[in-house]
KESEVO-582817 format. One record per residue (C-alpha): y, x, z. Coordinates in steps of 0.5 Angstrom, whole numbers, plus 500, padded with zeros to 3 digits. Layout:
<rs>
YXZ ...
</rs>
This chain:
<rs>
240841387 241848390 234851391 236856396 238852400 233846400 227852400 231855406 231850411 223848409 221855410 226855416 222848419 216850417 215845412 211845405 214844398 208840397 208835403 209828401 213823406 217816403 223817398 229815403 235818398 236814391 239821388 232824389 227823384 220823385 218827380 224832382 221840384 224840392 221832392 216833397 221838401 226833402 223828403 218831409 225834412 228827411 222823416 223828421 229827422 232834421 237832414 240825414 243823407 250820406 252814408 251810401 244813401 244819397 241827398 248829393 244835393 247839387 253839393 254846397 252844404 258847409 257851414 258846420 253841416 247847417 249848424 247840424 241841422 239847425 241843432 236838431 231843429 232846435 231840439 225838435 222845437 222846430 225853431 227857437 232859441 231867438 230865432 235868427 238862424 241860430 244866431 247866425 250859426 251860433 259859434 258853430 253850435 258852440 263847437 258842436 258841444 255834446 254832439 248837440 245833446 247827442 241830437 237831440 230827441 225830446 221826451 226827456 231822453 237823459 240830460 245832465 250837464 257839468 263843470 266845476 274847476 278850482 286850480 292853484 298851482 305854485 311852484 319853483 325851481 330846484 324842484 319845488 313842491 308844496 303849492 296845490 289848490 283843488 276843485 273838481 266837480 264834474 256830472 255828465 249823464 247823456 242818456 239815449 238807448 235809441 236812434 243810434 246808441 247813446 250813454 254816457 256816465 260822469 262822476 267827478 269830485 275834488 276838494 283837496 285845500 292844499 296837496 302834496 300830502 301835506 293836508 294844507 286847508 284840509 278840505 278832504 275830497 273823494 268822489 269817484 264814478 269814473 267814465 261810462 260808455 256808449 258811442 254809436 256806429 254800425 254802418 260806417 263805422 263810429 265806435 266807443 265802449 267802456 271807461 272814456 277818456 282817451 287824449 292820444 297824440 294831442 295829449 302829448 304821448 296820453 290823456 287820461 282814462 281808458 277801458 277799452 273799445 275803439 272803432 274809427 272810420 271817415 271817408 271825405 276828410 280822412 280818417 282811420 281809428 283803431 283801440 283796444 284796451 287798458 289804461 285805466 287808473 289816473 287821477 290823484 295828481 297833486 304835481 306828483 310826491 309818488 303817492 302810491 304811482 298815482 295809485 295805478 294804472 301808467 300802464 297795462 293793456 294797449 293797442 293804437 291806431 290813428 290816421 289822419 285828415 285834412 287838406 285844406 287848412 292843414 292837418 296831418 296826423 299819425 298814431 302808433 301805440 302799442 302798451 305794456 307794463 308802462 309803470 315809469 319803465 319798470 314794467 316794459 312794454 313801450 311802442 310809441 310812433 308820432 306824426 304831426 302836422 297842424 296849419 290854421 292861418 286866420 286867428 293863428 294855429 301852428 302845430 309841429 310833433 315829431 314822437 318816437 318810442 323804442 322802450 330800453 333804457 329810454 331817451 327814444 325821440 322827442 319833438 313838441 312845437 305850439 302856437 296858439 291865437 284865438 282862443 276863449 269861448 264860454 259862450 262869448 264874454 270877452 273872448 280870449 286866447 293865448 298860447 306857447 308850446 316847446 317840449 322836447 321829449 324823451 321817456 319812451 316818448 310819453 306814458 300820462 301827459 295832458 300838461 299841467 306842469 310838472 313832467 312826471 318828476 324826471 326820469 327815463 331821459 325825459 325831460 324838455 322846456 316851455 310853457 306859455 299862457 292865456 285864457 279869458 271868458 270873463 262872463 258866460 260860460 265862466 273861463 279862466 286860464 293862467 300858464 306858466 312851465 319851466 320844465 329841465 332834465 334831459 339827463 346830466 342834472 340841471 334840475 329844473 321844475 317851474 310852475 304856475 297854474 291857474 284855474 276857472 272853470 264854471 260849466 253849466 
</rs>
């Protein structure tokens, strides 16, 4: 067991060596040197264990785990937020994001966080619309049930400035109560429960809110999901002239299973979808296979997709390749980021893309093209983010559909 690092976070929490509390690990013996320490750390919340009941404290903990528990000091007033040790894991706490509020167990037990998004999108090419302009608010619930089920509800509200409707400088909004679900686990298994938001295949094949249950299990850095559900009713998407197809579901009920993991610095990811009553495919039902490899070198991240689909009538086969550098963070001014992708993508390959170009304006043979763009923390928590997509038919016009998107999102 590494005396380092149990000695550090006793000295960091304030706990003595020689505090006594119940043995909850069964690697731990009680006559073991770092008992006490492990032991007080354990009924305070502040370390957890594996799932199969043991410390494995001869194992050299990641920088992400400490981050956890530096997280769960931080919410116990253990430490402060001067103290030096989140400073030095402050990237990772950044990354952890919810998880964070998930770790928390102050007297307050619902916390309220949000972002607000204005976005202006021109447009271009043989497939021009009226330039959008929107701002979306955003109100997060996290509320605690108990020790392992939390809540969560999110209302959203967007002002229409100029939209597809032609209400140009209008001003008109709605507010919708959109997401509430829980998250939990029983035993090893990591489940979600209500109305969520579901990005499937990196948004490539779907991104957008569901009504559904899902389950996923992790062993090592493998993992195994499954869902079940309905896709719900999308967002009101000024990219779109097919008013009355935003009032729908993109489809019917769906079930999808996810495998993936990590080796080294390489990802490896597979899905299989399964829905029915897919709108664009005039009520087919649509089975969706994808494979996709991701590889962190440095600053650099490289993805490649391979995506299938079997719906009739459908161009079936499609492919998306990404390069991205760096990346903004809202919690370091400066911080930046640039980014590229290619699509290649048939109409049995996609249901409601994560895109902010203009993709549902092609048909069943899909569509193909680029984008590029960066994003830039130009103060805290404040980022903004400028791309540009030039879309074509993959069918036998040449039409094409260009846009540029621009936005900033303020969280807080």
């Amino acid at each position: 067991m590494k005396k380092s690092l149990v000695f550090a976070m006793a000295m960091a929490l304030g706990v003595s060596a020689t505090a006594f509390a119940a043995n909850p690990f069964s690697d731990l013996p009680a006559g073991h040197w770092a008992y006490g320490a492990v032991a007080k750390l354990a009924a305070a919340g502040i370390v957890d264990g594996y799932p199969d009941g043991t410390f494995k404290g001869d194992r050299t903990m990641t920088r992400y785990e400490m981050a956890q528990i530096v997280a769960k000091a931080l919410a116990k007033g253990a430490i402060g937020a001067d103290d030096k040790l989140v400073s030095e894991f402050a990237d990772e706490l950044d990354n952890l994001g919810v998880r964070v509020a998930k770790l928390e167990k102050n007297a307050d037990m619902v916390k309220i966080t949000g972002n607000i998004r204005t976005s202006y999108d021109q447009s271009y090419g043989d497939l021009k619309s009226p330039s959008a302009a929107v701002t979306r608010s955003r109100l997060f619930f996290t509320g605690e049930v108990n020790d392992n089920w939390h809540y969560t509800g999110m209302i959203q509200n967007q002002q229409h400035w100029a939209n597809h409707d032609s209400k140009n400088d209008s001003g008109e909004g709605d507010t919708k109560f959109q997401r509430a679900y829980l998250t939990g686990n029983i035993g090893v298994v990591g489940l979600t429960a209500g109305r969520w938001n579901h990005t499937i295949a990196d948004g490539n094949l779907y991104d957008t809110r569901v009504d559904a249950v899902s389950a996923k299990v992790k062993s090592g850095k493998t993992y195994l999901g499954a869902t079940w559900g309905k896709m719900a009713n999308v967002d009101d998407m000024a990219l779109d002239d097919d008013t009355e197809n935003n009032k729908k579901s993109k489809a019917g009920e769906y079930t999808a299973a996810v495998l993936g993991g990590d080796i080294g610095n390489l990802n490896l990811e597979a899905n299989y979808v399964h829905a029915k009553d897919v709108v664009k495919l005039g009520n087919d039902s649509d089975n969706i296979w994808t494979a996709a490899a991701n590889y962190k070198a440095g600053d650099f991240l490289l993805g490649a997709m391979y995506l299938h689909g079997d719906a009739d009538e459908a161009d079936h086969d499609g492919w998306v390749g990404k390069i991205m550098y760096k990346g903004a963070k809202a919690s370091k001014p400066g911080s930046w980021g640039l980014f590229a992708k290619y699509y290649d993508q048939g109409g049995a390959t996609y249901i409601s893309h994560t895109m902010n170009g203009h993709y549902s304006k092609f048909g069943l043979d899909g569509f193909k093209g680029w984008n590029v763009g960066g994003n830039l923390t130009v103060a805290k928590n404040m980022v903004a983010m400028v791309e540009y997509y030039d879309l074509k038919d993959k069918g036998e016009t040449d039409n094409h559909s260009k846009n540029l998107w621009s936005q900033l999102v303020v969280t807080f």
